[in-house]
C-alpha positions as CSV (number, residue, x, y, z in Angstrom):
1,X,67.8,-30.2,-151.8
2,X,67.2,-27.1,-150.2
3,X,64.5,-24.4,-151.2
4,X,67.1,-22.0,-152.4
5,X,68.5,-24.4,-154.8
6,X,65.2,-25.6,-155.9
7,X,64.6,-21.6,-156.3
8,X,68.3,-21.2,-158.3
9,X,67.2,-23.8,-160.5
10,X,63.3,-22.5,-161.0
11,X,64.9,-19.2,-162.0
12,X,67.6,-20.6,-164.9
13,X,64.6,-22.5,-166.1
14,X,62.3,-19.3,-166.5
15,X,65.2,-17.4,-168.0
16,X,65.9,-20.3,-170.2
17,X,61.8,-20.1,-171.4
18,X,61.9,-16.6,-171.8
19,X,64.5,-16.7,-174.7
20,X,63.0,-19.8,-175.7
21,X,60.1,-17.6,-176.3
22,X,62.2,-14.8,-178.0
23,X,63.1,-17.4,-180.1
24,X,59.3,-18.2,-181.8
25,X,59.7,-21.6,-180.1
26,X,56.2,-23.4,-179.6
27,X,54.0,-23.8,-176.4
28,X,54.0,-27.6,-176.4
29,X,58.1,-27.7,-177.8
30,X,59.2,-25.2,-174.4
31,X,57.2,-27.3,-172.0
32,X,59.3,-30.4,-173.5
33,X,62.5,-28.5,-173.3
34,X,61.8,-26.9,-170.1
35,X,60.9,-30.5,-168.7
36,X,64.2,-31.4,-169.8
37,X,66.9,-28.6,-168.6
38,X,64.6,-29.0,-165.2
39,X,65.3,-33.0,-165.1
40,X,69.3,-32.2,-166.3
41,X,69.7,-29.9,-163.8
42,X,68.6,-32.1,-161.0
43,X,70.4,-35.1,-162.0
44,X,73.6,-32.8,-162.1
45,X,72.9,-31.4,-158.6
46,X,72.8,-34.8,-157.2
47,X,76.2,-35.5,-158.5
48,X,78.1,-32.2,-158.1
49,X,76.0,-29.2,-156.6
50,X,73.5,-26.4,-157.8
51,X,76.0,-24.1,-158.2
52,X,78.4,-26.2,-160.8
53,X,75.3,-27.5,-162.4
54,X,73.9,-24.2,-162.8
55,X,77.3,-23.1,-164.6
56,X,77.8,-25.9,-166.4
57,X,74.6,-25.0,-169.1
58,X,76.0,-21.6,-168.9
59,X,73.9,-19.1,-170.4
60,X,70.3,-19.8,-170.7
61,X,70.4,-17.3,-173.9
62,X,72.9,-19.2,-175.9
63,X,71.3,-22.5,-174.5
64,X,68.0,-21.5,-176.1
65,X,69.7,-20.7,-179.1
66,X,71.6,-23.4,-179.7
67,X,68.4,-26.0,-179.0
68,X,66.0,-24.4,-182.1
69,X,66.6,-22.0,-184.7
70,X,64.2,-18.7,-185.3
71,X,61.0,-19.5,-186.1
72,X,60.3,-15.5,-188.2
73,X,56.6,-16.9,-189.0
74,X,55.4,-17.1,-185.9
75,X,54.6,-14.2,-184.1
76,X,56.7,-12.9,-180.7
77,X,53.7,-11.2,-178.6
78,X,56.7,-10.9,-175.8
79,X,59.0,-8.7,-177.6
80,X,56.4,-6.2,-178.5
81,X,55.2,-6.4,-175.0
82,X,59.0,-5.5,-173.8
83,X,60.0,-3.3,-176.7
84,X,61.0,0.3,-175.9
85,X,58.3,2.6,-174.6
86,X,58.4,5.8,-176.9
87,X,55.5,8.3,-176.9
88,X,53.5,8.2,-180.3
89,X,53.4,12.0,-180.5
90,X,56.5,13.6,-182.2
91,X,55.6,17.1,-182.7
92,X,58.5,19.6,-183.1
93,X,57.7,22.4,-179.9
94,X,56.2,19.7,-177.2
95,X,57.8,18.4,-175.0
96,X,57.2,14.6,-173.4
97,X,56.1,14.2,-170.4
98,X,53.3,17.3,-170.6
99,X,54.2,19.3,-167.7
């Protein structure tokens, strides 16, 4: 296998974690399911290519939704982290960025 497949497939696993993440999906339950896309997706290169193994999981959003449902009790330190970055201040007159 090449690096840049090796690469392709790195990057679909990190996206894949990522919404795993979003998700409120455990530590030790993404490692398992990480380990898991990661062995899929090299069996399926072997047989028909990174490319049509890559498509064939299609979207690493809808794949981590589809293997747990929202956990709302735990908390997502990630999506405060990448929220929207608004200044606290919202006096009427200023305006934000000081100049």
């Amino acid at each position: 296998m090449k690096p840049v497949d090796r690469l392709r497939i790195e990057s679909a696993v990190l996206r894949y974690d990522f919404w795993l993440e979003m998700r409120g999906v455990r530590g030790r339950r993404r490692r398992a399911l990480r380990s898991e896309l990661r062995a899929n997706l090299l069996e399926a290169t072997s047989d028909v290519g990174v490319t049509r193994a890559l498509f064939g999981i299609g979207s690493p959003k809808q794949l981590a939704y589809a293997a747990q449902p929202a956990d709302p009790s735990r908390p997502r330190w990630s999506q405060g982290f990448c929220g929207p970055r608004q200044p606290s201040c919202s006096c009427s007159g200023d305006s934000w960025p000081p100049s």
